[in-house]
Each structure stands twice: as structure tokens, then as C-alpha cells.
Backbone and ligand atoms as CSV (ligand in chain L), in Angstrom:
chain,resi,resn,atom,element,x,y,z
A,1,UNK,N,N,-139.593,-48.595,-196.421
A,1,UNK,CA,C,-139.472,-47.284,-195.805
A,1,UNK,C,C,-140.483,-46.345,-196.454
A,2,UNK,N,N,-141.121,-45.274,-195.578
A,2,UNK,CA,C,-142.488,-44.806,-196.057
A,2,UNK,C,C,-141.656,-43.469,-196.681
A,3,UNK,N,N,-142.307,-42.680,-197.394
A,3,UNK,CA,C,-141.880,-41.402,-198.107
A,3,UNK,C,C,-141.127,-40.135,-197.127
A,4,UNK,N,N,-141.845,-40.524,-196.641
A,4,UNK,CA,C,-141.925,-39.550,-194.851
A,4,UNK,C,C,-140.907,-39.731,-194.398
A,5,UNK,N,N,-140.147,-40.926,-194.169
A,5,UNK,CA,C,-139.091,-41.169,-193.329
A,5,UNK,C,C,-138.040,-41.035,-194.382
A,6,UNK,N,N,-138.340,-40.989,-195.642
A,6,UNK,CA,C,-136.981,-41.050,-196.351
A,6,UNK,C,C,-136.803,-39.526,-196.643
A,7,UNK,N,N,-137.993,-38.396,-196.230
A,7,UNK,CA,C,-137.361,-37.253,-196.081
A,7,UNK,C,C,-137.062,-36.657,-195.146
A,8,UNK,N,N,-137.097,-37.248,-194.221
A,8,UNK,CA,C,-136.912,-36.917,-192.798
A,8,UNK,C,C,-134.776,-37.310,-192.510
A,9,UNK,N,N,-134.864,-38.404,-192.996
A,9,UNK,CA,C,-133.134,-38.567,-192.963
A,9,UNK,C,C,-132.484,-38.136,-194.440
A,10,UNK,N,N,-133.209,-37.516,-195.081
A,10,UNK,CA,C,-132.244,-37.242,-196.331
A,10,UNK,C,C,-131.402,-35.730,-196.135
A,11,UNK,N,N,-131.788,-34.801,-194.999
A,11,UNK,CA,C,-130.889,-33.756,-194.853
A,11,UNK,C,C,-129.569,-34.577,-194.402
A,12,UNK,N,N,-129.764,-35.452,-193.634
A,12,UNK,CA,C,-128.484,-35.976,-192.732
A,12,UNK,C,C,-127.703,-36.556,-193.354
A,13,UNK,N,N,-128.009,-37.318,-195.084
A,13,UNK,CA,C,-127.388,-37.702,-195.883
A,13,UNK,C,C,-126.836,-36.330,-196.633
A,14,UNK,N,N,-127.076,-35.250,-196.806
A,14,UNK,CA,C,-126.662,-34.303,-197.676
A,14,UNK,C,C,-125.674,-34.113,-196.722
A,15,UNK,N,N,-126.225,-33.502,-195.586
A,15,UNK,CA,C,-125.392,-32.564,-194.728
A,15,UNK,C,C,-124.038,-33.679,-194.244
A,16,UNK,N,N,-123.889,-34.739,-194.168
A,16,UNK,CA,C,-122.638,-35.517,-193.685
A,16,UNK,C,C,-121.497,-35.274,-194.960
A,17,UNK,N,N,-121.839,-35.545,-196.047
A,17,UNK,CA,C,-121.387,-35.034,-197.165
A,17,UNK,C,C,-120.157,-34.262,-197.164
A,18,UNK,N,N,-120.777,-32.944,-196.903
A,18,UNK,CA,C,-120.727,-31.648,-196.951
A,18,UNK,C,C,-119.581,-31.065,-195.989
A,19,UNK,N,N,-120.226,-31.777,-194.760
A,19,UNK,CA,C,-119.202,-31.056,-193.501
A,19,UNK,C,C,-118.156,-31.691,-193.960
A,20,UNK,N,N,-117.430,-33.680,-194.780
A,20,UNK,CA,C,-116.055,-33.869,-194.135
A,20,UNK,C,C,-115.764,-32.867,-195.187
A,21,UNK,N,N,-115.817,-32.861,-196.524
A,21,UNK,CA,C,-115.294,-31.972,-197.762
A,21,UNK,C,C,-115.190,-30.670,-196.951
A,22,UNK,N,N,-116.045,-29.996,-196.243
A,22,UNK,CA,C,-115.405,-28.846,-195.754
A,22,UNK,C,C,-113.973,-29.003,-194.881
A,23,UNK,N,N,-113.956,-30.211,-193.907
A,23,UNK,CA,C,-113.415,-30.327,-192.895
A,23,UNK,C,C,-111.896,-30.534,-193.919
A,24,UNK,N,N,-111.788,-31.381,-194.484
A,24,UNK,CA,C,-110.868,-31.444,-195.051
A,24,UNK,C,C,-110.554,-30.484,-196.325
A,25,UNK,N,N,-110.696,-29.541,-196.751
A,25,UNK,CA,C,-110.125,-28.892,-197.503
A,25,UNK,C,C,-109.414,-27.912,-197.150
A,26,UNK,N,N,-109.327,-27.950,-195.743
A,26,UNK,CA,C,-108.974,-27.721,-194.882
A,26,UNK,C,C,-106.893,-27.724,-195.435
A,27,UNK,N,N,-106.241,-26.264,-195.072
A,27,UNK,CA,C,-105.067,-26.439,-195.315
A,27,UNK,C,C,-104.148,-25.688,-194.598
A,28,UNK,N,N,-104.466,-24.732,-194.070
A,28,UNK,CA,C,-103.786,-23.388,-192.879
A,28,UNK,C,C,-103.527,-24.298,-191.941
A,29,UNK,N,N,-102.319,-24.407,-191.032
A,29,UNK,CA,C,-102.726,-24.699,-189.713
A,29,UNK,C,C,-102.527,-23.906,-188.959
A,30,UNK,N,N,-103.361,-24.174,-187.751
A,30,UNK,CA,C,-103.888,-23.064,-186.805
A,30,UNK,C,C,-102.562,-23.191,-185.446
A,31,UNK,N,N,-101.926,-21.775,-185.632
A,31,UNK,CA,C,-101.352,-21.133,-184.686
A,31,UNK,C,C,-101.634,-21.293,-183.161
A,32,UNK,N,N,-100.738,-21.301,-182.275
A,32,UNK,CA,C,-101.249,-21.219,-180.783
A,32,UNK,C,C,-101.608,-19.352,-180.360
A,33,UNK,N,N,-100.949,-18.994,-181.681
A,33,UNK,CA,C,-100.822,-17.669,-180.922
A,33,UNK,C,C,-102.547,-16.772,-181.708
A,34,UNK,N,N,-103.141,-17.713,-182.490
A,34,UNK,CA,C,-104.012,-17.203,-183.374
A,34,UNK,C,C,-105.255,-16.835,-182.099
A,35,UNK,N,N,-105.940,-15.575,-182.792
A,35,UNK,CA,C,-107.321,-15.383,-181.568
A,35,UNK,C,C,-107.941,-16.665,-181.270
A,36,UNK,N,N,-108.713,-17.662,-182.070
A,36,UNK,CA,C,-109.548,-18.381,-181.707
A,36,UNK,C,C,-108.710,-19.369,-181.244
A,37,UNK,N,N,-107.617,-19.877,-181.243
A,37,UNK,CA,C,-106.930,-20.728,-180.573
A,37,UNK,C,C,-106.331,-20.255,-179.259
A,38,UNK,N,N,-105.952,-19.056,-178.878
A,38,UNK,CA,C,-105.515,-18.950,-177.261
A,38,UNK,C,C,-107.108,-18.616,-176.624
A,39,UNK,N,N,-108.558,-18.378,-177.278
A,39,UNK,CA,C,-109.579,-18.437,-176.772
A,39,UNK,C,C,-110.073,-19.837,-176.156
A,40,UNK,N,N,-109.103,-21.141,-176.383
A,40,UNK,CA,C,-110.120,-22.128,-176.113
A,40,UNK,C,C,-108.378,-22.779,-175.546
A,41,UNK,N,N,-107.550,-22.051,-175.588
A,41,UNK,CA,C,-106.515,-22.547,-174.539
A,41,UNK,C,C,-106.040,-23.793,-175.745
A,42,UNK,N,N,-105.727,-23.375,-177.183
A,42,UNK,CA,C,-104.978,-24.229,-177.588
A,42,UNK,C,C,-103.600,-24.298,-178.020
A,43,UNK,N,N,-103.112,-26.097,-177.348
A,43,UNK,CA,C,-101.652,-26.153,-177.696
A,43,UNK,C,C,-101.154,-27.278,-178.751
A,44,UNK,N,N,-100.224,-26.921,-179.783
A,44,UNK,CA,C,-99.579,-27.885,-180.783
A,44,UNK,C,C,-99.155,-28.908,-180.370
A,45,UNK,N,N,-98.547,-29.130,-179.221
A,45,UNK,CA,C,-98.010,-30.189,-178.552
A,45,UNK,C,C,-99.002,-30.298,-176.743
A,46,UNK,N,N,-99.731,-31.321,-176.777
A,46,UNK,CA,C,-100.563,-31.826,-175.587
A,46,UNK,C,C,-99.563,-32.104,-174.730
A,47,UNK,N,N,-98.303,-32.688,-174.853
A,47,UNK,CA,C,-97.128,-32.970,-173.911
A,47,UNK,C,C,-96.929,-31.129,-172.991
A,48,UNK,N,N,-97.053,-30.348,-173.601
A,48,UNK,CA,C,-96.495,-28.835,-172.696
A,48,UNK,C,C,-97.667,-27.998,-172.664
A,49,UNK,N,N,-98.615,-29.413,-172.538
A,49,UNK,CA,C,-100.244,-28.280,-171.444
A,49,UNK,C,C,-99.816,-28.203,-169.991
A,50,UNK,N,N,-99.952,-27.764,-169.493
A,50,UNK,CA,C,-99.507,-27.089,-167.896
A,50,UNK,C,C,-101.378,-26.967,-166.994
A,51,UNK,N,N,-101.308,-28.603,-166.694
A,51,UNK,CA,C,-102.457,-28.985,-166.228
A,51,UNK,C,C,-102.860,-27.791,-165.043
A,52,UNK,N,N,-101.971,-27.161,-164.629
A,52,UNK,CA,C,-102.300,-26.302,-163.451
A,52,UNK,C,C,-103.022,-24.667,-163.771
A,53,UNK,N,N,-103.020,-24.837,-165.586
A,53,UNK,CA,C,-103.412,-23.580,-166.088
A,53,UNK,C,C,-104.309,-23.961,-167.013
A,54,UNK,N,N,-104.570,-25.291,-167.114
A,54,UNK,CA,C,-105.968,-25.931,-167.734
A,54,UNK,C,C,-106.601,-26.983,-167.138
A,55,UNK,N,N,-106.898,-26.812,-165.944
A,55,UNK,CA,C,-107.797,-27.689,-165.767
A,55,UNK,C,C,-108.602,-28.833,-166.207
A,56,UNK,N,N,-108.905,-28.844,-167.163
A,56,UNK,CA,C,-109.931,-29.422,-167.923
A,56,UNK,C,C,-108.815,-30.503,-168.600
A,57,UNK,N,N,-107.427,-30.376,-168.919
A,57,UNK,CA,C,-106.536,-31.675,-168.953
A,57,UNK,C,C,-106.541,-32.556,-168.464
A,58,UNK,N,N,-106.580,-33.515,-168.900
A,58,UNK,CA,C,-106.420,-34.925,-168.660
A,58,UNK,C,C,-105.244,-35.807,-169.167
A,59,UNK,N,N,-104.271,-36.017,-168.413
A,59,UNK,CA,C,-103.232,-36.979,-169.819
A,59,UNK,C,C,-103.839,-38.046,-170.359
A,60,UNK,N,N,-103.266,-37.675,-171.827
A,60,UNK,CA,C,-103.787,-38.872,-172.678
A,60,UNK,C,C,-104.826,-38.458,-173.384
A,61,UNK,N,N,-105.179,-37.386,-173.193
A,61,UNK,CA,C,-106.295,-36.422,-174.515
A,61,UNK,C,C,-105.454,-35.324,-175.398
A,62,UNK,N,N,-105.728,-35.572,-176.432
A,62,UNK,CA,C,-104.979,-34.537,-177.419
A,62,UNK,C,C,-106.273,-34.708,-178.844
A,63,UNK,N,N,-105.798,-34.092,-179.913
A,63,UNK,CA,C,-106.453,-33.649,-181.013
A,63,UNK,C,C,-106.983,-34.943,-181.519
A,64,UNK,N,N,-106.221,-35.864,-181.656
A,64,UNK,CA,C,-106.147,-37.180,-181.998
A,64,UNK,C,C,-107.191,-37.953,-181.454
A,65,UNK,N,N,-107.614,-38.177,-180.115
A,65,UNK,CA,C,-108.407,-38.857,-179.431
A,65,UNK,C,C,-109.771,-37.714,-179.463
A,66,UNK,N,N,-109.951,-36.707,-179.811
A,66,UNK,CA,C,-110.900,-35.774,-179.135
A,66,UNK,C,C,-112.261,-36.476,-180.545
A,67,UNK,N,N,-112.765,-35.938,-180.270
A,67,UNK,CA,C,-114.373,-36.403,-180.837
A,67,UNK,C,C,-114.525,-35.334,-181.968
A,68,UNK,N,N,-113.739,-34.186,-181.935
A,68,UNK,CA,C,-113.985,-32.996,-183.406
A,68,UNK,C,C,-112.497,-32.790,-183.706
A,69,UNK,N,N,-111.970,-34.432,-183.828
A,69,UNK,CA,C,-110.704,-34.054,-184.954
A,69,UNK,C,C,-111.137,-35.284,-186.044
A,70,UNK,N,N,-110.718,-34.470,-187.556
A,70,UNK,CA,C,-111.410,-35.270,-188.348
A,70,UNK,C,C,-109.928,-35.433,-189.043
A,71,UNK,N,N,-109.179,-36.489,-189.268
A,71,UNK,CA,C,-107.763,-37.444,-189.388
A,71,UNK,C,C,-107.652,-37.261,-190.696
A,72,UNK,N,N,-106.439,-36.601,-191.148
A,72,UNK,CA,C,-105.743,-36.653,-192.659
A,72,UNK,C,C,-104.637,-37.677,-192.989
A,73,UNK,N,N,-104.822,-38.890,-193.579
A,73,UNK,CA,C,-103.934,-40.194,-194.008
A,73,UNK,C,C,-102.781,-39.415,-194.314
A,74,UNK,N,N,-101.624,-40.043,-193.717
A,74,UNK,CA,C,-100.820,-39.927,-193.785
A,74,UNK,C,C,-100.192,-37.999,-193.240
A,75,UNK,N,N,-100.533,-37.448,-192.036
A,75,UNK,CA,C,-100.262,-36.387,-191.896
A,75,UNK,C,C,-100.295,-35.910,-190.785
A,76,UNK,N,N,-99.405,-35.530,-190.081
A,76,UNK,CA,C,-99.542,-35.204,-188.845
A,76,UNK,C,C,-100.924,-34.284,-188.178
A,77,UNK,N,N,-101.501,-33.201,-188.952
A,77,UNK,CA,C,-102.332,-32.672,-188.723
A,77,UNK,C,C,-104.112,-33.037,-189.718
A,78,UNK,N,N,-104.974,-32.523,-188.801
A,78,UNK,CA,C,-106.390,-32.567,-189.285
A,78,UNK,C,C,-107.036,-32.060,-188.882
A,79,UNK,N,N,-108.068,-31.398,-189.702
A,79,UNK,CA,C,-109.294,-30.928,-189.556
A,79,UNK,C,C,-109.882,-31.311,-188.871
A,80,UNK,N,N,-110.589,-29.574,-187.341
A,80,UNK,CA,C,-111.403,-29.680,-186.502
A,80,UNK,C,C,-112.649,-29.173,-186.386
A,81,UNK,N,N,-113.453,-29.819,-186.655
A,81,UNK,CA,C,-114.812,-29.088,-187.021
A,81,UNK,C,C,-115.124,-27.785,-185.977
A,82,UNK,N,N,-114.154,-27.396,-184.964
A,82,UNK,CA,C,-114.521,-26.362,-184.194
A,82,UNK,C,C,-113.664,-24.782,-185.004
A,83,UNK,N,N,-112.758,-25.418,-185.885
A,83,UNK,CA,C,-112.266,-24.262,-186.722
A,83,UNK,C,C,-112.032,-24.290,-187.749
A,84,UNK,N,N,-112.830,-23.585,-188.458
A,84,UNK,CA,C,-113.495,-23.711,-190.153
A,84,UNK,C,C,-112.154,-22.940,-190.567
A,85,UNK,N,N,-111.176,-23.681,-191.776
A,85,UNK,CA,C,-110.463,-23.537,-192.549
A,85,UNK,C,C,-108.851,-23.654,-191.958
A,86,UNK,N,N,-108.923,-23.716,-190.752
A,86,UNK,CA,C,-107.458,-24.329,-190.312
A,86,UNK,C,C,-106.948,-25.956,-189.393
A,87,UNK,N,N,-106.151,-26.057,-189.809
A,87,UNK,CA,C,-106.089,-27.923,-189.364
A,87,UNK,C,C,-104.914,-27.382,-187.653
A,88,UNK,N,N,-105.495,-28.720,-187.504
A,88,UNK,CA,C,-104.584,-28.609,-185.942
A,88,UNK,C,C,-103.759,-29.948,-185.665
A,89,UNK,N,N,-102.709,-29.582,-184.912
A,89,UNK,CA,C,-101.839,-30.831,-185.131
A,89,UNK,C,C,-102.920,-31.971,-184.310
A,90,UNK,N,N,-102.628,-33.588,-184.837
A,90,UNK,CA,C,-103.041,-34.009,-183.912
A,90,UNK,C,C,-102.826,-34.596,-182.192
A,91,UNK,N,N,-101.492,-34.100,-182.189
A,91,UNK,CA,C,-100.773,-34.347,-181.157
A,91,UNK,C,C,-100.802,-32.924,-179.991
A,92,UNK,N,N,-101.809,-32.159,-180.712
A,92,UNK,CA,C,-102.283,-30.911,-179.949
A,92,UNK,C,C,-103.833,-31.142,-178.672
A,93,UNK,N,N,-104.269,-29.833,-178.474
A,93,UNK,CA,C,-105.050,-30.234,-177.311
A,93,UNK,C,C,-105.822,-28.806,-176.910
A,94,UNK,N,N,-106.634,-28.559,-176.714
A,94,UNK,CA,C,-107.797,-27.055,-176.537
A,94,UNK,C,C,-108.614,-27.517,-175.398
A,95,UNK,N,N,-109.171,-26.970,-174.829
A,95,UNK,CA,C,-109.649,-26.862,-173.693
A,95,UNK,C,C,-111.625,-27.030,-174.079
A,96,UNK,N,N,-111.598,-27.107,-175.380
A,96,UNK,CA,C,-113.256,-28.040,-175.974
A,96,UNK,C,C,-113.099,-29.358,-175.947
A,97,UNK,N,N,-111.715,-29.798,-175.519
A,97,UNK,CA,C,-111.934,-31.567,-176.189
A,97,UNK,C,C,-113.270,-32.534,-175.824
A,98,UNK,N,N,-113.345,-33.457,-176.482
A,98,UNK,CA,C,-114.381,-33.693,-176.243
A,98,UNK,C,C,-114.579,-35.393,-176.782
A,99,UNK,N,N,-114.459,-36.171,-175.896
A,99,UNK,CA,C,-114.371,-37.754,-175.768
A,99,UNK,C,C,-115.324,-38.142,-177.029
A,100,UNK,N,N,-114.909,-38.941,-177.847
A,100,UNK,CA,C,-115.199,-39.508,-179.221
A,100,UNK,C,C,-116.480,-40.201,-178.875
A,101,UNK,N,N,-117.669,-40.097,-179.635
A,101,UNK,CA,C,-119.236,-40.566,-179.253
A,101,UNK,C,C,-119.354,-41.949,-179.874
A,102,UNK,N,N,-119.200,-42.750,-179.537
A,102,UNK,CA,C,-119.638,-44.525,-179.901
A,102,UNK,C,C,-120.984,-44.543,-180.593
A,103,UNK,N,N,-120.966,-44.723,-181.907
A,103,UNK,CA,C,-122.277,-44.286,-182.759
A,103,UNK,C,C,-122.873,-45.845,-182.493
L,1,SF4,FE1,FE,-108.111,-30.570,-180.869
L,1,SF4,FE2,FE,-110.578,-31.338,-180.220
L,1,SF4,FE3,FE,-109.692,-28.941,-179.480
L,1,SF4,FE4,FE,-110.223,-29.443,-182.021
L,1,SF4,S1,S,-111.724,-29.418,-180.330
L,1,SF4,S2,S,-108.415,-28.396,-181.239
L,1,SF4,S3,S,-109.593,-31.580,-182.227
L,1,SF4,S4,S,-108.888,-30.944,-178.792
């Protein structure tokens, strides 16, 4: 590997780092009733989304399956990289979800 290329991917090694330690230090959890959560139409329980007032539902998507929930062992809730410093259940659901990317 030439010099060039090993500084070209070394932000992506810092920066992966960085984000889960943020993601997980993660310890508040985030309210339905909080501003940035009724902004993106989010609910604690994906079972009592009311597909007729979110559109963008699908059954069978919640926090858990979405592509910016980052999973705490052993815990019902985890860190979503769309909200810096509060965890969301994973059995919840927002109107960003966003289908998990096959690296
Ligand atoms: Fe849940 Fe994904 Fe919305 Fe975050 S972006 S609250 S993980 S559905």
C-alpha cells in the first residue's frame, strides 16, 4: 500500500472509532414527547405507529432493524446516530428509518 492511500483511509479509521464511543455513551433515553423526537414522528413502541398518520411505516421496521440504531448487549435500548446523547428503545420507530446498508 503506497503512502497516499494509507492517508487517504486513515481519517475513516479515526473517525469509526470515535462515532461508536460517542454513540454509546450514550445514557438519556429519548422521550416521545421530546422536540427532536415528535419532529421526526418518533414512537417507543413501533406496535402503536398509526400507519395512517405515518406513512412512511412499514410493519416490521422499528429501531432495531433501522440502519442508525447502534445495539447495547444486553438492553432494551440503543444509541441512534440521528440523536446525539439520547438512546431509543429498540422496539421504537421515527419516520428517518432507514434499511440497514450490506457493507
Ligand atoms: Fe429508530 Fe432509526 Fe429512527 Fe433512530 S433513525 S429513532 S434507530 S428508526
Amino acid at each position: 500500500m503506497r503512502r497516499r492511500d494509507i492517508l487517504i483511509k486513515l481519517p475513516l479509521v479515526v473517525i469509526a472509532p470515535l462515532s461508536a464511543e460517542r454513540v454509546s455513551a450514550q445514557s438519556v433515553e429519548l422521550k416521545e414527547t421530546d422536540p427532536e423526537a415528535l419532529a421526526v414522528s418518533y414512537h417507543a413502541n413501533a406496535k402503536k405507529v398509526d400507519p395512517a398518520k405515518n406513512p412512511k411505516f412499514r410493519p416490521g421496521q422499528n429501531c432495531q432493524s433501522c440502519g442508525l440504531f447502534v445495539p447495547q448487549p444486553d438492553s432494551p435500548l440503543g444509541g441512534c446516530q440521528l440523536f446525539y446523547g439520547k438512546d431509543v428503545a429498540a422496539a421504537g420507530w421515527c419516520n428517518v428509518w432507514e434499511a440497514i446498508q450490506n457493507k
